[in-house]
C-alpha positions in Angstrom: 0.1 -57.0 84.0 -2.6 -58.8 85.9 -2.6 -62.5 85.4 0.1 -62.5 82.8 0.8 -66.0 83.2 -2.6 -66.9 82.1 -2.9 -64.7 78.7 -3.2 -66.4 75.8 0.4 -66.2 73.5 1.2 -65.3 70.2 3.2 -68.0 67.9 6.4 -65.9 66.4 5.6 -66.8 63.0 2.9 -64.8 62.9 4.1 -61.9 64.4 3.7 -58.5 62.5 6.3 -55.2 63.7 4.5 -52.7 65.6 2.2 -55.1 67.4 2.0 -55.8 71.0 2.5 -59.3 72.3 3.3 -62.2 74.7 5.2 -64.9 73.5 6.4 -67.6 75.1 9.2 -70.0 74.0 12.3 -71.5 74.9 16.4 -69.5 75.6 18.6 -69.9 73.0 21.7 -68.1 74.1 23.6 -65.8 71.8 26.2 -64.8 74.2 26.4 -66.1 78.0 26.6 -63.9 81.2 29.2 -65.2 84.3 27.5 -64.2 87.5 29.7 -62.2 89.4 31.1 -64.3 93.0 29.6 -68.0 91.4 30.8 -67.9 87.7 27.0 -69.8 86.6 26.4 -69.0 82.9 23.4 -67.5 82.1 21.7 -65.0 79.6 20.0 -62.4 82.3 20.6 -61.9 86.3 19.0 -59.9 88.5 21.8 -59.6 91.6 21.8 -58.2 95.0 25.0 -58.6 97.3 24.5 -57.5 100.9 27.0 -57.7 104.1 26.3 -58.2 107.9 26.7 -55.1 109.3 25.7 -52.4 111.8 22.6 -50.2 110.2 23.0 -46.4 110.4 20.8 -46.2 113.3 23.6 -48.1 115.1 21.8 -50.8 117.5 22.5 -54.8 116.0 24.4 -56.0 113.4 21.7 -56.4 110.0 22.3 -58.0 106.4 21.8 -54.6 104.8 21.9 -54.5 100.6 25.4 -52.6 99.3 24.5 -53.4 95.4 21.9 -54.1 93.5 22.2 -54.7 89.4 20.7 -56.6 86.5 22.3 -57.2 83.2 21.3 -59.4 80.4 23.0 -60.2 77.2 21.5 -60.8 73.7 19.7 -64.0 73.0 16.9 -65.4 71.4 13.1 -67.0 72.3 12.4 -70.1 70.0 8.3 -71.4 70.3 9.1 -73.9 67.7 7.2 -71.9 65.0 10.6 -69.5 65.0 12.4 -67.2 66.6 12.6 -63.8 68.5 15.9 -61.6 69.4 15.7 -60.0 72.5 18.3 -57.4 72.6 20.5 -56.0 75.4 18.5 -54.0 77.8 18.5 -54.6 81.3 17.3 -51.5 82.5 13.8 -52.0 80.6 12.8 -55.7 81.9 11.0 -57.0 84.7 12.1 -60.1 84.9 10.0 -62.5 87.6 10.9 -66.2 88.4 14.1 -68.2 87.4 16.5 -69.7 89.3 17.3 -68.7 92.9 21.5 -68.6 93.0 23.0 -68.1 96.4 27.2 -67.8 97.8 28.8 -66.1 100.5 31.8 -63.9 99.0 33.4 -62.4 101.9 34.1 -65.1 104.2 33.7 -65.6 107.4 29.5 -64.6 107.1 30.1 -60.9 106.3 29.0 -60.5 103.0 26.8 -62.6 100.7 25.0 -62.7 97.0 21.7 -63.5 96.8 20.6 -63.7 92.2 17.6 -64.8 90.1 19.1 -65.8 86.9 17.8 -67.3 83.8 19.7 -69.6 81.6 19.5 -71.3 78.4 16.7 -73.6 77.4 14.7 -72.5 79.7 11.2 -71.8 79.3 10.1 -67.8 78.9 7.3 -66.0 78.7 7.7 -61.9 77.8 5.3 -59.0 76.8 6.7 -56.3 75.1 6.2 -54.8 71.2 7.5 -55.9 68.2 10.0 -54.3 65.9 12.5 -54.3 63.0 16.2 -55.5 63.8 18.1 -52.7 63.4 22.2 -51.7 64.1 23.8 -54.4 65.0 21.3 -56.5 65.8 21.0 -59.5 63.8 19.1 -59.6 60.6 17.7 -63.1 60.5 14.4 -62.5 63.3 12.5 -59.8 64.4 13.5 -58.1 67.7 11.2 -57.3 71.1 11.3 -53.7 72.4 9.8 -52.5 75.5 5.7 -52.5 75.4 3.9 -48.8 75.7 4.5 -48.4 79.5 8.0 -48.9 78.8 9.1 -52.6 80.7 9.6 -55.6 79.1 7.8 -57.9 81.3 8.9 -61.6 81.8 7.9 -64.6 83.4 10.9 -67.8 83.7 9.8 -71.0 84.5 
């Protein structure tokens, strides 16, 4: 979305189901990731672990990617007016900024992590559409599906 940071938000409060929005607001974990090879807590990550080794063309050694993976648990976005669940669904966001996290997990320089994670309180700003809780989810808020072109886009500062 073409100058998403710049779009004017939506205070939750006012929020209606089956409307598309950006919101912005602060993390409030409901549950807490562990980041795989650096145990930080956090409530999305976005991870690719790569290892120093020669490429299939054969030549140099290169830091070529093995894995790349995202998950996210549940949590919520407070704005101060009330709050949003966002439910768990990694495969669906597009998740840009946050903090960089980096660790070497095979020793000796051979393989490394390299994550953009977000973590409680801090700020977020996400498109998407609203919509009813329902399953599990919790009752209490409304919850934030993926917008029409199916991404839940998402800005951490």
């Amino acid at each position: 979305m073409l100058f998403f940071r710049f779009r004017k938000t939506s205070p939750i409060s006012s929020l209606e189901p089956g409307t598309v929005v950006i919101i912005e607001g602060t993390v409030v974990p409901k549950t807490e990731l562990s980041l795989r090879g650096t145990g930080d807590k956090c409530v999305f990550y976005a991870l690719t672990q790569e290892s120093f080794r020669l490429s299939e063309r054969g030549g140099r050694k290169l830091w070529l990617v093995d894995q790349y993976e995202q998950q996210a648990s549940g949590f919520y976005l407070d704005d101060g007016t009330g709050k949003l669940y966002i439910p768990i669904q990694p495969v669906v966001m597009d998740m840009r900024g946050g903090h960089v996290v980096t660790a070497d997990i095979g020793g000796a320089g051979q393989k490394r992590i390299y994550a953009r994670i977000v973590r409680g309180k801090d700020r977020l700003r996400l498109h998407g559409t609203i919509d009813k809780p329902y399953g599990k989810e919790p009752s209490d808020s409304l919850v934030l599906r993926p917008a029409p072109d199916g991404k839940i886009l998402g800005l951490a500062r």
